[in-house]
N, C-alpha and C positions, 0 to 999 in steps of 0.2 A: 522681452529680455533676449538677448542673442547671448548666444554660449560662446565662449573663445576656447579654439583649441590650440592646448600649447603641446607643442612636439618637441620630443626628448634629443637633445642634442649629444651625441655619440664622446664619451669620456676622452676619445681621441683628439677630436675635432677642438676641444674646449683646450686640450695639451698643444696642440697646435696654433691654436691662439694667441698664448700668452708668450710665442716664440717673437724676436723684436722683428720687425719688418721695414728695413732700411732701405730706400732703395738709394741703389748706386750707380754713378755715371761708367760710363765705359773702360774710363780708365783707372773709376775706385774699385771697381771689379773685378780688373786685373791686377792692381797693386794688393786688394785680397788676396786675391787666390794665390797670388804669388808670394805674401809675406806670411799666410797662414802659411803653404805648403815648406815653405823654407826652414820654421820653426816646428814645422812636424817632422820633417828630415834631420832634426838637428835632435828631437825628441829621441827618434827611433835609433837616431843614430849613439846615443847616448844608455838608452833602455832597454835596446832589442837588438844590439849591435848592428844594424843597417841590416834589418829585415825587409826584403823585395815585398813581403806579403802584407807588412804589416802597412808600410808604404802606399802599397797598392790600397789598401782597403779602406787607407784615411784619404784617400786622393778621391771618392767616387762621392763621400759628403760634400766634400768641398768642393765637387763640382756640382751637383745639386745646389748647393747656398749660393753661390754665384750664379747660377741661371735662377734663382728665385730672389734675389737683392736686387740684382741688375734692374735700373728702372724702364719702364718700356718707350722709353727712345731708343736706347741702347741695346735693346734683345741681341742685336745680331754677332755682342761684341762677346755675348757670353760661350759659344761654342770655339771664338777663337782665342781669349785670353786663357783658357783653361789648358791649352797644350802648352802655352809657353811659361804657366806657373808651374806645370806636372816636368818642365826642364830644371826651372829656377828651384826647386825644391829636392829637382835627382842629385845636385853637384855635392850636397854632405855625405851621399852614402852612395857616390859613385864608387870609390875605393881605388881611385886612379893612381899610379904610382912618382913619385916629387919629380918636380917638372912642370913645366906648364904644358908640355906634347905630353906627358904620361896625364895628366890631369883630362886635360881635352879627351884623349884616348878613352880613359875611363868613359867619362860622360855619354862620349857617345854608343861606348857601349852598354851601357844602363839602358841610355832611351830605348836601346836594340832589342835591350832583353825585357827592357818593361812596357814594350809595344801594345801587349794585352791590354794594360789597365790603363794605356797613355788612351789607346781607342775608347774600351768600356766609359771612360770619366769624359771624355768629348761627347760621345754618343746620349750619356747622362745629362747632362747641359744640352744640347741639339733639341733632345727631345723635350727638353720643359721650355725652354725659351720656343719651340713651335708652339706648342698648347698654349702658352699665354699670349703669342701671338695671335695666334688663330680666337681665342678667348675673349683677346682686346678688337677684333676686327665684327667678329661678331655683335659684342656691345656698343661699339660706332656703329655699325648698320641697322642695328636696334633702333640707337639714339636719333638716327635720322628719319628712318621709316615713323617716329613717334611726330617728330617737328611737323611733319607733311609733305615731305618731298620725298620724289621716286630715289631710285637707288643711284641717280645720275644726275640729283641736286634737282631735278623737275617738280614741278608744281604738280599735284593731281587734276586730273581731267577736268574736274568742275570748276577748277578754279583758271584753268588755259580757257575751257570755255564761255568765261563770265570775261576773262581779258583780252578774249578776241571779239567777244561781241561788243564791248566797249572801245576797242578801236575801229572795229568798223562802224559805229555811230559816229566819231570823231572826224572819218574819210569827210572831205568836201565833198562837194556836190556840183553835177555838172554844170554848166553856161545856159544860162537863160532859168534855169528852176530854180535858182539859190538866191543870194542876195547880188548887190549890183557888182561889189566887187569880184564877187567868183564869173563873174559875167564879162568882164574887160578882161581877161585871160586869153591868149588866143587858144585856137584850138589846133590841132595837129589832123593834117589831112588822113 
């Protein structure tokens, strides 16, 4: 009889789980991150009167869920779609005055002043699309080292040394020891 042990999987992990796991191309990534943050700007702008903090504080999930949806083609799109959704999502609670130069103005001074949390939610996204990089790079090197090739697609030693002995069995053979044709070859002085 063999005993199986089962190990307790942590109440989090199991909450984590049942989270959906979409991945998304480059560009559904950004049109997340950019159509979530719009409606959370329009949210706050509506509930918290165009709170900077509150803003900020929903901007650093949504960059978390976009470096973890993004699929791993696309890792690298997640650290750069996330500043241009934390722009597309500033313009409801930029607070710019009518105009389209008071508008603009506004805006840019939002991004100015919400520099903090445009970095922190980059940095957020950076760091999880690395790990899963690094994560995914690991498990190819894994997968390979399993097939039987070195880390540079090579065969292992035993198996170079069984395909060079069977090509040098293959070599002909010189003039006069072999058969009649390798015989009529001329020879090179």
């Amino acid at each position: 009889m063999y005993r199986v042990r089962v190990r307790s999987v942590p109440p989090v992990v199991l909450a984590l789980r049942r989270f959906p796991n979409p991945r998304l191309t480059g560009i559904g990534a950004g049109l997340f991150a950019s159509l979530t943050m719009f409606v959370l700007a329009c949210v706050d702008r509506l509930l918290f009167d165009s709170s900077e903090l509150v803003y900020g504080l929903l901007f650093l999930p949504v960059s978390a869920l976009t470096a973890l949806w993004v699929r791993p083609a696309d890792l690298v799109t997640a650290p750069i779609s996330v500043p241009i959704a934390f722009a597309v999502g500033v313009f409801p609670i930029s607070g710019g005055s009518e105009g389209f130069g008071g508008q603009v103005m506004g805006l840019v001074t939002a991004l100015a002043v919400h520099a903090g949390w445009l970095y922190g939610g980059t940095l957020v996204a950076g760091v999880i699309a690395t790990v899963r990089k690094v994560r995914l790079m690991r498990a190819r090197r894994r997968y390979v080292l399993a097939q039987g090739r070195g880390p540079a697609g090579e065969r292992p030693a035993r198996a170079a040394a069984s395909a060079s002995a069977s090509a040098s069995a293959a070599k002909p053979v010189r003039a006069g020891a072999g058969t009649a044709a390798t015989a009529r070859r001329p020879q090179r002085p």
